[in-house]
MIGUNU-550464 format. One record per residue: x, y negated, z of N, C-alpha, C in turn. Coordinates in steps of 0.001 Angstrom, whole numbers, plus 500000, padded with zeros to 6 digits. Layout:
# residues N
    nxx    nyy    nzz   caxx   cayy   cazz    cxx    cyy    czz
      X      Y      Z      X      Y      Z      X      Y      Z
...
//
This chain:
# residues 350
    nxx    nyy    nzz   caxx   cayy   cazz    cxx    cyy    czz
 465876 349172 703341 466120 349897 704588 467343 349326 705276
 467160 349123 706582 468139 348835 707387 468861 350017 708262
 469613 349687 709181 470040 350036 709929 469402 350629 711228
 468802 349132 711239 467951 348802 712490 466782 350005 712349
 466121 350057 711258 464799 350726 710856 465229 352375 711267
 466389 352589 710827 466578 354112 711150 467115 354157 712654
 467413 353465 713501 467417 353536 714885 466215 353278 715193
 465238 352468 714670 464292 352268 715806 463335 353567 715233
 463639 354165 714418 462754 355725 714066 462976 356473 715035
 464496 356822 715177 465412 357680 715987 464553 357590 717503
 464586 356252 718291 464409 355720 719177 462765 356601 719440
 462566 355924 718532 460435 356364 718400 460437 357703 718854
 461479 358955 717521 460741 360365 717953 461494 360917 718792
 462763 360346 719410 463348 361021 720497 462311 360576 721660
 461848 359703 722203 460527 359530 722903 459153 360469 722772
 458954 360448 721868 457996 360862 721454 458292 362684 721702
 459130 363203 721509 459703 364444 721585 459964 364571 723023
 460060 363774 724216 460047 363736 725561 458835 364105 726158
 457580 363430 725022 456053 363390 725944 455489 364796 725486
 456267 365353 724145 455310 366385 723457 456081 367673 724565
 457277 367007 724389 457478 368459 725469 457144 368721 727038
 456741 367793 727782 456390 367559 729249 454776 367895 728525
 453692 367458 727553 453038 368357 727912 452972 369842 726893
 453877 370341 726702 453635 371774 726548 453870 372694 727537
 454832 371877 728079 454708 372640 729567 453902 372749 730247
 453041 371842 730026 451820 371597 730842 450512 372078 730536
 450816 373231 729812 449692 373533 728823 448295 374572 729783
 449034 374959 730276 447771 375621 731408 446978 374372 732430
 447653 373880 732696 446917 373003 733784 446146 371965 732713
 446656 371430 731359 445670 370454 731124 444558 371119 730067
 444817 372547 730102 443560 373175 729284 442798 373495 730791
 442860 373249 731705 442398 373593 732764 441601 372481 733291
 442439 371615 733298 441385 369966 733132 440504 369653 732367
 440861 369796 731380 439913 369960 730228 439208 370689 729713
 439109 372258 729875 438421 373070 729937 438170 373856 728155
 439923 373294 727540 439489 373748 725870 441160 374101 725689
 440947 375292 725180 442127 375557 724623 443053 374740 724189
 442055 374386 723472 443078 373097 722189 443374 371716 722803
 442928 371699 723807 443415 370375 724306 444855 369939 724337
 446128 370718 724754 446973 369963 725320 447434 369389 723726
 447412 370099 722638 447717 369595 721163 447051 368051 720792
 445964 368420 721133 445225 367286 721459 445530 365816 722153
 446287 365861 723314 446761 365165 724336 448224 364565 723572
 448582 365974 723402 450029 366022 722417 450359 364708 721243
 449004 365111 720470 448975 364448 719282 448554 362488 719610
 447607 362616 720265 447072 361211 720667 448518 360420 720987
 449094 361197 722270 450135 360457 723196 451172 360191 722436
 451573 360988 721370 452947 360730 720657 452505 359673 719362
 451166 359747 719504 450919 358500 718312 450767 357312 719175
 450590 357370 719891 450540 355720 721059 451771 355426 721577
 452920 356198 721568 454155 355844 721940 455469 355574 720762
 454958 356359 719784 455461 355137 718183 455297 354257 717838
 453281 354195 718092 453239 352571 717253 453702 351960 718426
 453785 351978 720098 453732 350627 720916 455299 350498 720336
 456226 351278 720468 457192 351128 720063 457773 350302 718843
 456343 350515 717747 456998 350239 716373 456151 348572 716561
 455303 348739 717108 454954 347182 717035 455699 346550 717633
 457012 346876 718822 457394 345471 719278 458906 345530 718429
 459255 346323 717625 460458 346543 716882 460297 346372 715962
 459115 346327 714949 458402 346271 713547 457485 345568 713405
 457391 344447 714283 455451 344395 714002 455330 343685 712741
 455981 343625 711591 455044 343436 710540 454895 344197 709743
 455416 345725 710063 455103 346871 709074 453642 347505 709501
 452887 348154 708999 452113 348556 709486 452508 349921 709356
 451538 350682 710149 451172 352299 710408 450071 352944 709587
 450238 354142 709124 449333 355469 708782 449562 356568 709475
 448367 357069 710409 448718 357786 711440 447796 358745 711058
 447813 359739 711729 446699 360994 711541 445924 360326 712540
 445665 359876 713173 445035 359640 714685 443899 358510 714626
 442407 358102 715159 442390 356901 715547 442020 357306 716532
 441350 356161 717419 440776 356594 719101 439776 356582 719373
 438786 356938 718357 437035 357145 718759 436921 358007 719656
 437794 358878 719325 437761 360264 720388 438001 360242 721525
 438716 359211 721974 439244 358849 723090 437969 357764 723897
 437175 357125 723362 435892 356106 723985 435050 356962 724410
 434460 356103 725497 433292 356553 725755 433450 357131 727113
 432399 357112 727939 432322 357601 729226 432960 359537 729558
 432228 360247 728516 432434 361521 728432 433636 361574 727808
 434824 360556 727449 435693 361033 727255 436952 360687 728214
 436333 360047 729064 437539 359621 730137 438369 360700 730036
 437852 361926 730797 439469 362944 731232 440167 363178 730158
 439933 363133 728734 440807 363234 727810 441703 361970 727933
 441137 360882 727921 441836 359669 727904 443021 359519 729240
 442950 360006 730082 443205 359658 731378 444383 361323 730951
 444311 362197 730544 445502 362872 730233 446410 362626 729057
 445784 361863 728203 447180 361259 727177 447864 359844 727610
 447176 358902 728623 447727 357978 729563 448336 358639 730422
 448274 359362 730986 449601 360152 731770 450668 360374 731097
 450449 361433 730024 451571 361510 729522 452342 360540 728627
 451784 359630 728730 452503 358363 727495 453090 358080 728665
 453122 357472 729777 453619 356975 731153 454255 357696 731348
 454993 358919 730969 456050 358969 731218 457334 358683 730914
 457424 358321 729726 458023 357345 728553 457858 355672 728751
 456373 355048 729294 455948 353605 729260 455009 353854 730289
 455659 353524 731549 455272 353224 733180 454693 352152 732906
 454582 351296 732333 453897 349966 732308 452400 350198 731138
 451956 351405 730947 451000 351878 729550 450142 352055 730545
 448867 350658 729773 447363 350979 730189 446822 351643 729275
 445616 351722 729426 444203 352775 729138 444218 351695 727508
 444247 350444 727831 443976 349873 726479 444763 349526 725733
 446424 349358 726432 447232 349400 725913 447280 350486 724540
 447017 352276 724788 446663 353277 724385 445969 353326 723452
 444651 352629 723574 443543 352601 722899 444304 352064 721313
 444477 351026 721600 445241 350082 720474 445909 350397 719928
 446986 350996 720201 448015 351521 719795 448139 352646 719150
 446929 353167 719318 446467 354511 718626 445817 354226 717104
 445250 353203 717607 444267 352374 716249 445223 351566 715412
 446301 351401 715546 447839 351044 714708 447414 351954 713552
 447920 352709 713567 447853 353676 712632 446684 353917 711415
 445823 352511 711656 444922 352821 710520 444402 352353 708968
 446202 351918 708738 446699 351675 707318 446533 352400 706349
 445890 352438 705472 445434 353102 704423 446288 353391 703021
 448037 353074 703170 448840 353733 702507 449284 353038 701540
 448470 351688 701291 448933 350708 700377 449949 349914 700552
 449987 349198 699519 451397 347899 699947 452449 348538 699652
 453737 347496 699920 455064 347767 699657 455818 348608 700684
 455357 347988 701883 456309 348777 702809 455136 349378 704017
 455468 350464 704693 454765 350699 705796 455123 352286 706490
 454980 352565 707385 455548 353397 708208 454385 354879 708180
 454964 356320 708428 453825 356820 707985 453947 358100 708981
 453444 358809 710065 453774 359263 711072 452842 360746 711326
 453268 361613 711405 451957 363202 711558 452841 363532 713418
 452127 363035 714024 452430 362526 715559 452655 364298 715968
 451899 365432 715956 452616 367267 715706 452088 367562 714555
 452894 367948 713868 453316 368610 712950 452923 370296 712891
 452206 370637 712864 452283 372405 713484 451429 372942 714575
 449931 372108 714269 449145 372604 715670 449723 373984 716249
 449293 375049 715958 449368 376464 716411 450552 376648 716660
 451662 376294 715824 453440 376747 716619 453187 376081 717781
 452886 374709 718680 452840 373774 719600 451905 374483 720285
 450706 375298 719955 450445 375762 721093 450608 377246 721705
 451246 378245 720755 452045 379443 720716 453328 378832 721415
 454013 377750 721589 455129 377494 721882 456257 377962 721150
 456048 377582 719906 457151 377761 718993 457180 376971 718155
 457713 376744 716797 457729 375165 716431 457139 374247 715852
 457587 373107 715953 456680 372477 715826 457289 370781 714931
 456793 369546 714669 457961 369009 714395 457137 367398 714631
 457687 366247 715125 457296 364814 714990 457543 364304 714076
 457245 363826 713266 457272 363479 711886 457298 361776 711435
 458712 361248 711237 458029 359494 711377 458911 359154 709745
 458333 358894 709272 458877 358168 707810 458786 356856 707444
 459495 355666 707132 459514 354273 706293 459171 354635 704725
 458170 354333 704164 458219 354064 702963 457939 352686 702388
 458880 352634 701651 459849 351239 701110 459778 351465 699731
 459193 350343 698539 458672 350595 697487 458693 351491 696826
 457458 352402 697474 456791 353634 697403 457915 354813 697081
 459074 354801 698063 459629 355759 698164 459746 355931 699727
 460164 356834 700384 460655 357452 701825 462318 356438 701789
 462297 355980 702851 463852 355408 702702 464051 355281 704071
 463580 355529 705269 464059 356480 706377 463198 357699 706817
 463394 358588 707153 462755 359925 707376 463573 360189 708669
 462703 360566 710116 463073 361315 711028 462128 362603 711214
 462950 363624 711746 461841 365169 712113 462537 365091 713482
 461324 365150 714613 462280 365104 716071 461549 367198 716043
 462265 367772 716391 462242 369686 716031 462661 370411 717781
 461060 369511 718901 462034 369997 719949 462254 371468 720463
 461926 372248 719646 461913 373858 719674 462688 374117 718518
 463690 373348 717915 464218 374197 716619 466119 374002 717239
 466717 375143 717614 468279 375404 717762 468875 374414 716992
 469328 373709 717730 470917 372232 717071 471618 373153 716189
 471561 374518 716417 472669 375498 716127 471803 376142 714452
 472518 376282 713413 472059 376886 712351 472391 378640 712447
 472908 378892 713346 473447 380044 713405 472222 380966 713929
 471619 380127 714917 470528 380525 715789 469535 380891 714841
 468182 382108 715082 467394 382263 713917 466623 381102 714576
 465899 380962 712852 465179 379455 712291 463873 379744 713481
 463190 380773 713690 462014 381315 714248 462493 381244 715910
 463153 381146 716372 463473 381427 717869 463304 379841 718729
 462894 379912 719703 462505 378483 720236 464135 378437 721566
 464123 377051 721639 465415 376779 721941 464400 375775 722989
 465848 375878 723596 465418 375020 725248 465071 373656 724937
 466215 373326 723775 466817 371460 723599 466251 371208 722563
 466311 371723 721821 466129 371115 720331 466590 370125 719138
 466330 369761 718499 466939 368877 717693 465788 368202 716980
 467067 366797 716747 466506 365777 715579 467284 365616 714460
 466722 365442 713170 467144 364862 711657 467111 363383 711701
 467751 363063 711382 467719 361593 710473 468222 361524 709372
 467354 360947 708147 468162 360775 706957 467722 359209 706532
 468410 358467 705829 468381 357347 705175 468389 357872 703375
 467678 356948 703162 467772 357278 701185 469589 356490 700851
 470178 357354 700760 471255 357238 700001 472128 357273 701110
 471804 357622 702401 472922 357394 703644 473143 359209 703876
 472557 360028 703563 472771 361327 704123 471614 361483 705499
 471680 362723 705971 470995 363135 706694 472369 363894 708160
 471388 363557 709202 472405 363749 710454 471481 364359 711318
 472026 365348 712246 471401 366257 713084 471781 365542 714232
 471280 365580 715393 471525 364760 716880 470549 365811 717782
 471709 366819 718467 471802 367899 718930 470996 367759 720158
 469768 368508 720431 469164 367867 722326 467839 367107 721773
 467734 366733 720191 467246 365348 720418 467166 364340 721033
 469004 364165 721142 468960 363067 721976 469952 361639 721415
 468724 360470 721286 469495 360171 720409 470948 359415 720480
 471362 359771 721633 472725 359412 722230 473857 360313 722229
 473558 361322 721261 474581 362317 721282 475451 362105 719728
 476628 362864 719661 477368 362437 718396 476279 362845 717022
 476050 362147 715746 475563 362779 714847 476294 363905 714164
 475668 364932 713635 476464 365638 713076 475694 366030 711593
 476515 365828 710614 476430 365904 709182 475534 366914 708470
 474524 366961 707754 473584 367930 707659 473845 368395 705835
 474060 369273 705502 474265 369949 703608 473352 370969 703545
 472523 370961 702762 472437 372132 702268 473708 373101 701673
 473464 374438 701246 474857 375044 700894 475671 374307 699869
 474928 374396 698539 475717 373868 697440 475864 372377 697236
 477237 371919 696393 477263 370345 695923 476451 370174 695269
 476381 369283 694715 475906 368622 693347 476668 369715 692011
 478162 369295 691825 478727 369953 691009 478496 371322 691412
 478782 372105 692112 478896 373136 692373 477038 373622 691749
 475938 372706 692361 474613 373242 691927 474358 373312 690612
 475029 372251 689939 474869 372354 688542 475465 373208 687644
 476432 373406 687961 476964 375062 687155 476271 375730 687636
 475909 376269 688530 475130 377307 689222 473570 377740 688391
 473117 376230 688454 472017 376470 687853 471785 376382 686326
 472754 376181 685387 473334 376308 684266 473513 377390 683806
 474675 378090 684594 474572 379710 684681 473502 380388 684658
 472484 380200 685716 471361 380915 686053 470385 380869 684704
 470340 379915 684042 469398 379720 683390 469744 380388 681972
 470964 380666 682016 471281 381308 680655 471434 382916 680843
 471522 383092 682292 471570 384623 682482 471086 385108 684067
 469643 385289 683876 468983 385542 685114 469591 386444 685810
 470413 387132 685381 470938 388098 686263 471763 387851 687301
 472527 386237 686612 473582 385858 687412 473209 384836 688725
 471529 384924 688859 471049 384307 689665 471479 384240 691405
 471576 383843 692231 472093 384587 693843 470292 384955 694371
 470436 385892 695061 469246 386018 695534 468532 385218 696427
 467322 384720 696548 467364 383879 697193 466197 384241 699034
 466545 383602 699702 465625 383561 700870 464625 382410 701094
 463509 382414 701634 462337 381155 701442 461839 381064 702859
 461429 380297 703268 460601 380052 704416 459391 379287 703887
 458467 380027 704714 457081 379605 704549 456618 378946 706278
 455024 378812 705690 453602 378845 706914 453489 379655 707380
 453702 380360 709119 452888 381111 709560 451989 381533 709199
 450836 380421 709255 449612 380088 708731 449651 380803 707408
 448395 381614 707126 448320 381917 705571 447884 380799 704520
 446423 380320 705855 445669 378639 704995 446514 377664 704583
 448215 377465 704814 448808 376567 704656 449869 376851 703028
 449684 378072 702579 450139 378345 701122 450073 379964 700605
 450120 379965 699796 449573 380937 699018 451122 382059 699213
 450548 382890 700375 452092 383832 700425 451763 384707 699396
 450958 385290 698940 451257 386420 697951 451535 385635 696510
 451315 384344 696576 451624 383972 695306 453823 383781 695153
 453844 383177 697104 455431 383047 696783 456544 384355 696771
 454886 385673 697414 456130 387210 697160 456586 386949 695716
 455652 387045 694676 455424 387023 693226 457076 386297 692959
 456903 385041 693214 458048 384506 693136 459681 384463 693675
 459270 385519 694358 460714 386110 695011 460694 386970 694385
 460102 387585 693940 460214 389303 693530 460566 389017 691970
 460265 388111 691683 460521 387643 690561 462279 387189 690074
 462795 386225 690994 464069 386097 691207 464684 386992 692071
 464230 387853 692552 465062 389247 692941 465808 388649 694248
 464998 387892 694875 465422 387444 696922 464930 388267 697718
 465210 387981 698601 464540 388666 699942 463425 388379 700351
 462689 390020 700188 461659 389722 700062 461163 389495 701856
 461835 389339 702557 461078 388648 704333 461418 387417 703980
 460424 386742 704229 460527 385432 704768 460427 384735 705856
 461378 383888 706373 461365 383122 707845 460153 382178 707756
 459816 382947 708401 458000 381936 708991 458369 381142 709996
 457609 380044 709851 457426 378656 711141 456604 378079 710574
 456288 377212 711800 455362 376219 711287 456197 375357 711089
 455091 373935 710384 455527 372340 710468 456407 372482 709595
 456928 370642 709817 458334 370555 708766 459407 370543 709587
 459791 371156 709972 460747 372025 710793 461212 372811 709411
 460695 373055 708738 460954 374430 707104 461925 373379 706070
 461473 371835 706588 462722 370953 705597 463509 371251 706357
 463575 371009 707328 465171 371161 708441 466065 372409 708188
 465362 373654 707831 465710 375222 707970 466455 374840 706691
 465894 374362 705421 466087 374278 703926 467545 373535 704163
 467558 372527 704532 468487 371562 704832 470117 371692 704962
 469731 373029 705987 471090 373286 707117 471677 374332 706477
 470797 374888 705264 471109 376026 704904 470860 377253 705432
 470141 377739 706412 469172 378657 706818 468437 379220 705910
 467863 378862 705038 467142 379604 703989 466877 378534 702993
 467127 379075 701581 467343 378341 700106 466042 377974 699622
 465080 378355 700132 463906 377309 700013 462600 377535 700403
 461939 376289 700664 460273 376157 701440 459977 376251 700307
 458420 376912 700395 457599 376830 698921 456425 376729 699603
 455693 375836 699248 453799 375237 699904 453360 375308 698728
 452665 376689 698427 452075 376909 697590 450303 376529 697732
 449393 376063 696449 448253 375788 696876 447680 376977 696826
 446439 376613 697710 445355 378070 698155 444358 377445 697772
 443833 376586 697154 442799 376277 696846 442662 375085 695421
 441906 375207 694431 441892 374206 693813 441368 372536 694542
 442375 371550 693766 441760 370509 694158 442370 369645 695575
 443184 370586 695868 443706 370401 697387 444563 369595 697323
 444785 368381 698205 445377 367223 698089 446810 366893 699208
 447822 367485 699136 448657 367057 700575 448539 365811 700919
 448612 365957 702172 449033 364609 703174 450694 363930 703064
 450492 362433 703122 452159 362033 702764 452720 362309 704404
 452130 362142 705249 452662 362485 706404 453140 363894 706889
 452932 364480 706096 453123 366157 706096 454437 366767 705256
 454723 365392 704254 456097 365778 703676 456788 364296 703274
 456382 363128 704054 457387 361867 703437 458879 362142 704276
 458822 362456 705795 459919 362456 706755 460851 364032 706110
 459918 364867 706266 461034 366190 705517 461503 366271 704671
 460805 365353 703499 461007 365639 701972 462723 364859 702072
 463014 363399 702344 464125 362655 703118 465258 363561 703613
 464655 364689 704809 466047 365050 705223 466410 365886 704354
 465581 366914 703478 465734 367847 702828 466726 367469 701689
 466056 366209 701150 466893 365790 699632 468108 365219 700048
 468398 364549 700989 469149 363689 701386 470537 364461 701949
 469821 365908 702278 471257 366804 702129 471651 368176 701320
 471005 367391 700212 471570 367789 698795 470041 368721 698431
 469344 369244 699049 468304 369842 698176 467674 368818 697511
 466781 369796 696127 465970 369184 695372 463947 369496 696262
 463679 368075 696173 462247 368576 696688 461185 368136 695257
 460216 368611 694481 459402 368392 694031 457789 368892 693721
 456849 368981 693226 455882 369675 692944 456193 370909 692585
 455168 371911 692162 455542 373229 691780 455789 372572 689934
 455499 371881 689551 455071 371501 688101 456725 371240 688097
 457294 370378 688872 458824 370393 688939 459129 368530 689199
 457507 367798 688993 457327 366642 689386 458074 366154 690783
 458702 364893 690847 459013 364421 692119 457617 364039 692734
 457590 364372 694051 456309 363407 695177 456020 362016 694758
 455459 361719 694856 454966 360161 694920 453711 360047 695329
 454421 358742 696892 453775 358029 697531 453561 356527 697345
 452587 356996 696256 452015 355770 695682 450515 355575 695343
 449863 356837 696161 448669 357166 695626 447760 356777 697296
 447940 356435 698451 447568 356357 699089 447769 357443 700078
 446566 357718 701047 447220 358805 702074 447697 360064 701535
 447321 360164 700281 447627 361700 699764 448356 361611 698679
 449092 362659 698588 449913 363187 696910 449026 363453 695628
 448404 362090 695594 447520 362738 694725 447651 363315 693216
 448911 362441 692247 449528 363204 691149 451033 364183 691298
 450389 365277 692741 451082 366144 692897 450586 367583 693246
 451297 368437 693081 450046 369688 693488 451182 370986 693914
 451090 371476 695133 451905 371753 696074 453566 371319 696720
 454456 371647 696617 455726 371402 696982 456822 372679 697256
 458262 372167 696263 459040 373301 695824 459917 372142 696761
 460900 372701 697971 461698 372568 698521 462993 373053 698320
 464573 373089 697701 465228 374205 697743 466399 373423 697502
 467223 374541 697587 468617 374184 697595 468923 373642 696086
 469817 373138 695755 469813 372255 694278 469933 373282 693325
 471074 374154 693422 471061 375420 692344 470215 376328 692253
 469481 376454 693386 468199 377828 693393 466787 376949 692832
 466519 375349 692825 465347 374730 692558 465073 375366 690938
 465714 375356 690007 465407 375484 688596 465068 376835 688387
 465572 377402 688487 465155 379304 688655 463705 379233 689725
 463421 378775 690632 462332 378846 691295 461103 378072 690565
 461390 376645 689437 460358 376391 688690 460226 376692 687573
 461145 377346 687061 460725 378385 685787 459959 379729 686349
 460407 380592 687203 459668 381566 687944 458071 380908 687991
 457883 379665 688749 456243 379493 688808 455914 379105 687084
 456407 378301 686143 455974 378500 685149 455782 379992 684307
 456157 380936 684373 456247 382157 684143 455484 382970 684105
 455056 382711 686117 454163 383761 686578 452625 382958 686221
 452595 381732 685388 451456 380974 685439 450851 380484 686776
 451726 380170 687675 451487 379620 688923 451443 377647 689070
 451396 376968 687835 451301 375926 687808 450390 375602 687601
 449451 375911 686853 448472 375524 686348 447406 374763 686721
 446512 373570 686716 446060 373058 687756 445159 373404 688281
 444638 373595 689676 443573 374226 689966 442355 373110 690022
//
């Protein structure tokens, strides 16, 4: 990892966080063009994946892309007006972006997760927060022998401010950047010309390790903890993570949002940990759904791993495949939270 690589990320989703927000604003008139609810997410998602890769190809072009996206959807006669509203909105970012320029650039992204190095991107993060207008997150990660070794979340509905609740949508928003072994930095506005500012979870290292030392020899002396989840129920098993609060004796509300916006919350210290519990046997995460969060999360001091207590690894192709959900948390609250799922028999494989 360079230097260069984590600016030209920066570069990517502060752009990219320009087009997603010009069209959410725009969300009546281009469901109006289009005649489908779901469109402007739609528009959303296409346009912010055509304005990374053009980006990453003339700054990267020998890394390749894994994108959620290709552009079948976009061909074809009956699909002009879709096409002709995510070329608008990429043009506002790249005045010089044709129709095929678009096309291509969309079809970047259709790296299949192998190799040593390659870039790995979930263009929104959070259908339904993005179209509720609440949050949502751009998601761009480097993985560099088969680890994450730059991670950006551009969060343009999530408060610069930690003070602000995690759930409340903010005018400006913010971006993460973390490097593997550089720390993680907030850039207030998402803009990436503003001062960085230093991102911790609550506890040190030292400080987590007594903590969780303590804890483990006397549950009582545990701190209580707070979690953020999925809106979404389909996105983890909430009655399985009451179990697990109620278990370590936290609070039992949890700050709901979508997306990985929930690494960012974990991060800043807003709440001591995400838990993506599975709802289904067999169910496989996406690396694009946790390579960029998992980065800022660890990178300022939380522990991220499976519920089993396994680290991620992106080494299996588009998916986590010798992994099975994801324990996000602050470093001293992670060990008490994977003994709790061993406990309640919540590991087990489905």
């Amino acid at each position: 990892m360079s230097t260069a690589d984590r600016d030209l990320a920066i570069r990517c989703v502060a752009d990219a966080c320009r087009v997603a927000r010009a069209v959410q604003r725009d969300l009546a008139s281009v469901q109006e063009v289009l005649k489908d609810d779901r469109s402007p997410v739609t528009v959303a998602d296409y346009a912010v994946q055509a304005i990374v890769a053009l980006a990453l190809a003339e700054g990267d072009s020998e890394t390749p892309m894994v994108g959620e996206e290709d552009a079948d959807g976009l061909r074809g006669p009956d699909r002009r007006p879709l096409l002709e509203q995510v070329l608008a909105a990429v043009q506002r970012v790249r005045p010089d972006a044709t129709a095929e320029m678009v096309l291509a650039a969309i079809d970047r992204g259709d790296h299949d997760a192998t190799g040593e190095r390659f870039w790995t991107l979930d263009p929104v993060d959070g259908t339904k927060g993005f179209l509720r207008n609440q949050q949502y997150a751009i998601a761009l990660a480097l993985i560099d022998g088969g680890r994450p070794t730059v991670g950006v979340l551009g969060c343009p509905n999530l408060s610069a401010s930690p003070d602000d609740p995690a759930d409340e949508v903010s005018g400006t928003g913010s971006l993460f950047a973390a490097t593997l072994g550089g720390g993680t930095w907030l850039f207030p506005g998402a803009d990436p010309d503003a001062d960085p500012q230093p991102v911790h979870a609550s506890a040190g290292p030292a400080e987590a390790d007594a903590t969780a030392a303590t804890a483990a020899s006397d549950p009582a002396a545990r701190p209580p903890i707070r979690i953020c989840e999925s809106v979404e129920k389909a996105h983890s098993n909430q009655s399985d993570a009451a179990r697990i609060v109620a278990e370590l004796g936290g609070d039992p509300t949890p700050v709901r949002l979508d997306s990985q916006c929930k690494y960012a919350v974990v991060a800043r210290g807003q709440a001591d940990a995400y838990l993506r519990l599975p709802t289904r046997p067999g169910y496989v995460e996406r690396i694009w759904d946790h390579a960029a969060g998992m980065l800022v999360a660890s990178e300022a001091g939380a522990r991220v791993t499976d519920v089993t207590g396994r680290p991620l690894e992106f080494t299996h192709g588009r998916g986590l495949e010798a992994n099975r959900g994801v324990v996000c948390a602050r470093a001293d609250v992670h060990p008490g939270i994977i003994t709790a799922i061993e406990r309640l028999g919540l590991a087990a494989s489905g």
